[in-house]
N, CA, C and O of each residue as an XYZ file, in Angstrom:
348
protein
N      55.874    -24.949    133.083
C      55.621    -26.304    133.550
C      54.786    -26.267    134.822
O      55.303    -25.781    135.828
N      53.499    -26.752    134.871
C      52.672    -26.871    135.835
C      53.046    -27.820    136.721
O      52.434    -27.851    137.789
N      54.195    -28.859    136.461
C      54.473    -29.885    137.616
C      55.565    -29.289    138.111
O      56.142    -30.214    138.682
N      56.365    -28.087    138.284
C      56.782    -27.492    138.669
C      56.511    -26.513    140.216
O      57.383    -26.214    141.032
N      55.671    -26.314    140.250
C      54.644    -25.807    141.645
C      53.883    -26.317    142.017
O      53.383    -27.198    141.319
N      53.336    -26.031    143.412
C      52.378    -26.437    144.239
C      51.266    -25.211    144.693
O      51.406    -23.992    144.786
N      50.515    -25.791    144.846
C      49.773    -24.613    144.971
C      49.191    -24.946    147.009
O      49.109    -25.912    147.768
N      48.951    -23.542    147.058
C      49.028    -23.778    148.550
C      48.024    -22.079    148.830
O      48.196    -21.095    148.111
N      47.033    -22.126    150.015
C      46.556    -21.000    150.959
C      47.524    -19.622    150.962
O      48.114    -19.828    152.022
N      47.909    -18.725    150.608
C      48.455    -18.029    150.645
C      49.082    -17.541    151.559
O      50.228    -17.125    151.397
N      48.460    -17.497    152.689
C      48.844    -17.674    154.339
C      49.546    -18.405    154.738
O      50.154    -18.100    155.764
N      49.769    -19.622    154.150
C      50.931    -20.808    154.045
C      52.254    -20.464    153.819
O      53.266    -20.848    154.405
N      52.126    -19.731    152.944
C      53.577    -18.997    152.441
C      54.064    -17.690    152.415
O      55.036    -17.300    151.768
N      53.132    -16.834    153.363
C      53.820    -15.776    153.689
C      55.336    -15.037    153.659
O      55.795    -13.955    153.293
N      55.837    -16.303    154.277
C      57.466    -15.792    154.433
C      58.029    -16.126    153.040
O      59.253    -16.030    152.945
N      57.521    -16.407    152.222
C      58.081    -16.848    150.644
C      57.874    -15.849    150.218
O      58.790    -15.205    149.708
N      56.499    -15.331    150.282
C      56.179    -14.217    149.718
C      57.095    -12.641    149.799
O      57.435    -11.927    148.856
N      57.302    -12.458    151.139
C      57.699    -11.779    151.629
C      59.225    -11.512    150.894
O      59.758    -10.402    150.895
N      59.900    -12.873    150.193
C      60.905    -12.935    149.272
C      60.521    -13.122    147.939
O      61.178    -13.291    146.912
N      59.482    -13.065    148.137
C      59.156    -12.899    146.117
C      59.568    -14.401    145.503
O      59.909    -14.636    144.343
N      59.479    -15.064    146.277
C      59.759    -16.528    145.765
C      58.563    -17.775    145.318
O      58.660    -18.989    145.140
N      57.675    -17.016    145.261
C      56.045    -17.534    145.002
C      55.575    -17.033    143.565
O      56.273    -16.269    142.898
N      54.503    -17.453    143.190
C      53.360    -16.983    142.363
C      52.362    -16.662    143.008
O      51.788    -17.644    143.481
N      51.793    -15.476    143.289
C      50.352    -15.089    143.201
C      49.102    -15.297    142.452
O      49.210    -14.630    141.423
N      48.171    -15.795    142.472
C      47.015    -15.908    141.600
C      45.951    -16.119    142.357
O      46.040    -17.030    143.181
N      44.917    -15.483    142.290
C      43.055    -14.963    142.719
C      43.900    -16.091    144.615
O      43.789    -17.291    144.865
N      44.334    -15.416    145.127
C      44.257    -15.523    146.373
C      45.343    -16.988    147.162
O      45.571    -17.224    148.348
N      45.774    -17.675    145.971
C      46.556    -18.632    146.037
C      47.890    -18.635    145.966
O      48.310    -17.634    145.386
N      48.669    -19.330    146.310
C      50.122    -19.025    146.042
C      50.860    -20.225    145.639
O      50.757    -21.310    146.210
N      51.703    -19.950    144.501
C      52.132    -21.389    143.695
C      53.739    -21.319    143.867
O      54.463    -20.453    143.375
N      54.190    -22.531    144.756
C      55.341    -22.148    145.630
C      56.002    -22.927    144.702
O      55.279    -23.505    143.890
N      57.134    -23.080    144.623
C      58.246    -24.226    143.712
C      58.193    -24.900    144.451
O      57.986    -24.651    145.639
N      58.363    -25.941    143.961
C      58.836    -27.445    144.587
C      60.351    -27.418    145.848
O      60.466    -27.971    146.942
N      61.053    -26.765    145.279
C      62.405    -26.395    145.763
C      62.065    -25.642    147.090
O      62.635    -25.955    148.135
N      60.906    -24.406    147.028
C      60.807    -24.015    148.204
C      60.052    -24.669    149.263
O      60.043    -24.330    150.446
N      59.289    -25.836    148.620
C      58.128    -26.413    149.827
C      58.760    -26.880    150.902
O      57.912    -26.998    151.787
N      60.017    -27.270    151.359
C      60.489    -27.489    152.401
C      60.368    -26.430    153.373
O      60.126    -26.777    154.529
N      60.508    -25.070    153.089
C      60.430    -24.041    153.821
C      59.318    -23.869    154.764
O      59.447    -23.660    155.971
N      58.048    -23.988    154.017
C      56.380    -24.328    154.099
C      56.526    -25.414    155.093
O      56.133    -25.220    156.243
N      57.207    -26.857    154.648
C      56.998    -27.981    155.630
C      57.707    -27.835    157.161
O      57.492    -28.472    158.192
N      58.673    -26.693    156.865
C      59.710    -27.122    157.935
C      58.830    -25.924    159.299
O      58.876    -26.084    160.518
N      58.159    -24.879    158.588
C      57.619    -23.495    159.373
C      56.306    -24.314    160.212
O      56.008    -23.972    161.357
N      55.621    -25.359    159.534
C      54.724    -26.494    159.802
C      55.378    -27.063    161.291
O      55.152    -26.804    162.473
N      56.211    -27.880    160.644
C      56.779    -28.655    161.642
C      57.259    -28.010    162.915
O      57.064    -28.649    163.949
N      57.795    -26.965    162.988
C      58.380    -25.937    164.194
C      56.828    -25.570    165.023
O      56.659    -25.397    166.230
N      55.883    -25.531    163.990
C      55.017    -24.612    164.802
C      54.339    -25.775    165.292
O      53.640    -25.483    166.262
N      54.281    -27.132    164.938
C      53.669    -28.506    165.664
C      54.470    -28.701    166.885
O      53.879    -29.075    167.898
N      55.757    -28.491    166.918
C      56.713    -28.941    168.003
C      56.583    -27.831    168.950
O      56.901    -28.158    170.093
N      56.236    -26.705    168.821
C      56.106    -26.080    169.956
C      55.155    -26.116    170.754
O      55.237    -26.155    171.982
N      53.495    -26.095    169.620
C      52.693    -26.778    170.674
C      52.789    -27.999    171.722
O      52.579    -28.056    172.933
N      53.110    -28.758    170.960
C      53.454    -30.162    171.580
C      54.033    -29.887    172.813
O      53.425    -29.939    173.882
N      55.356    -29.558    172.655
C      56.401    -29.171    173.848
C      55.671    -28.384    175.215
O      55.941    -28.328    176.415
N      54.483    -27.757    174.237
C      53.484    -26.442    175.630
C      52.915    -27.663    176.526
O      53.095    -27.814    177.734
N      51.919    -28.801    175.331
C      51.459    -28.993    176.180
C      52.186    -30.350    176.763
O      51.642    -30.985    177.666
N      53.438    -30.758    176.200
C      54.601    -31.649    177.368
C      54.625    -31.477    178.636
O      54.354    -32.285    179.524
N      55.188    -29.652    178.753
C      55.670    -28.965    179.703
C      54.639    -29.034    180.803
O      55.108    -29.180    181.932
N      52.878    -28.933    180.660
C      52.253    -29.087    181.614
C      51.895    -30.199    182.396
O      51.430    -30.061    183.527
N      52.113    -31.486    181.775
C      51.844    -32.461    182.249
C      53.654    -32.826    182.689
O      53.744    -33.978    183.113
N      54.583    -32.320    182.669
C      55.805    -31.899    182.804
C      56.020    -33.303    184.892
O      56.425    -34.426    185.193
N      55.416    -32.095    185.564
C      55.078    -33.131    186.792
C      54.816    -34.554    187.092
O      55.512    -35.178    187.893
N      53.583    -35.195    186.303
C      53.148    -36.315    186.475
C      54.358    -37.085    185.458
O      54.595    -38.202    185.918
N      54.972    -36.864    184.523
C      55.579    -37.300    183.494
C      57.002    -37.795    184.094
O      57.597    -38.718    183.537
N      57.671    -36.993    185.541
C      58.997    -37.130    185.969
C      58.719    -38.669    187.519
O      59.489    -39.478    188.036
N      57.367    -38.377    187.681
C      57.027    -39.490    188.706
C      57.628    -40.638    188.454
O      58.261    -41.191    189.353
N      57.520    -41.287    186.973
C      57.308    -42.693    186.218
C      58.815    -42.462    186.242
O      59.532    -41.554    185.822
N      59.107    -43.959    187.079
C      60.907    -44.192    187.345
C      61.677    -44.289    186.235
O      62.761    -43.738    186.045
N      60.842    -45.296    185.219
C      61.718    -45.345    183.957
C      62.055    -44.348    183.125
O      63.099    -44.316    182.475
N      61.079    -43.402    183.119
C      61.225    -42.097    182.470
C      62.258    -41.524    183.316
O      63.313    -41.095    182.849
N      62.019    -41.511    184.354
C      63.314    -40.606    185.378
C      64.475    -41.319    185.040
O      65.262    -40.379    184.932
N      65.094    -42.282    184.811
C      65.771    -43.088    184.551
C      66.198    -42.579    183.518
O      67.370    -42.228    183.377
N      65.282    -42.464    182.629
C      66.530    -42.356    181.279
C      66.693    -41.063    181.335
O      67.601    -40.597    180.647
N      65.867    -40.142    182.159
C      66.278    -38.447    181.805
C      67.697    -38.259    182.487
O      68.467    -37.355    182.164
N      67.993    -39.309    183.569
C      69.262    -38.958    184.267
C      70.179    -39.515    183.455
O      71.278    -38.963    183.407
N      69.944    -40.717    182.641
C      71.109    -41.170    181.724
C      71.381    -40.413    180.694
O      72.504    -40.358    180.193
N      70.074    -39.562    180.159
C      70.872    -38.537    178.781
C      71.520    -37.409    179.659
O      72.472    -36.771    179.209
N      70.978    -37.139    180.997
C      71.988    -35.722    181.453
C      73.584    -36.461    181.959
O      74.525    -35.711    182.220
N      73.678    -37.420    182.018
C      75.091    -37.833    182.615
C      75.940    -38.259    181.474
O      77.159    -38.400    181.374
N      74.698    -38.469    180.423
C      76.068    -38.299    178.827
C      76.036    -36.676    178.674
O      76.861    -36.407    177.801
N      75.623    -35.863    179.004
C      76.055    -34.527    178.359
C      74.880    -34.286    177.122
O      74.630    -33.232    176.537
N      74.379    -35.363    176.973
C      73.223    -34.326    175.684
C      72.307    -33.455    176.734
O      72.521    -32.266    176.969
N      71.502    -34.047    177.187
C      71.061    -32.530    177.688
C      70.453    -32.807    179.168
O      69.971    -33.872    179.553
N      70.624    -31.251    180.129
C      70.494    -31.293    181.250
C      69.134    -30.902    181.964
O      68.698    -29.755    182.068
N      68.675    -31.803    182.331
C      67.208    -31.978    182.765
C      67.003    -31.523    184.422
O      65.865    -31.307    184.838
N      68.317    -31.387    185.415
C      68.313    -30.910    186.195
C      67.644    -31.886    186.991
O      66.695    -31.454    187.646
N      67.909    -33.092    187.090
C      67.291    -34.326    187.413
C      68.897    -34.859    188.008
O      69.901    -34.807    187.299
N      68.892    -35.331    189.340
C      69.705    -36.434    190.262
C      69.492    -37.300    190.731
O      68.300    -37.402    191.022
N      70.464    -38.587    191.165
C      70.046    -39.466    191.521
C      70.519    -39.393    192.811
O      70.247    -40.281    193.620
């Protein structure tokens, strides 16, 4: 069944590969449907870290803006997470 896979860059799915959980063909790789989350999720991690790099540099100008300071002290005084921010 051809609606069964996706076909994808081979480089895309390395770590599938690496489990034999792919098809190979002339340079392509035909992932299951079942595994494309794997593909989307290795995507998504590697978007959020850039992002976060370039958060972290503008990191300074970003803590100035009161309202932003504001709510970073209200999520550290519930306990989700500690920003190392006081009032």
């Amino acid at each position: 069944m051809a609606s069964c896979f996706v076909r994808v860059p081979f480089k895309e799915a390395i770590s599938l590969v690496g489990r034999r959980a792919v098809f190979l063909h002339q340079g392509m790789a035909y992932v299951p449907v079942k595994e494309l989350a794997t593909i989307l999720s290795s995507h998504f991690r590697a978007r959020v870290s850039a992002e976060l790099v370039k958060a972290y540099k503008f990191w300074p100008e970003i803590i100035k803006d009161e309202r932003i300071q504001r709510m970073l002290v209200n999520l550290s005084n519930h306990n989700a997470i500690d920003f190392n921010i006081y009032e």
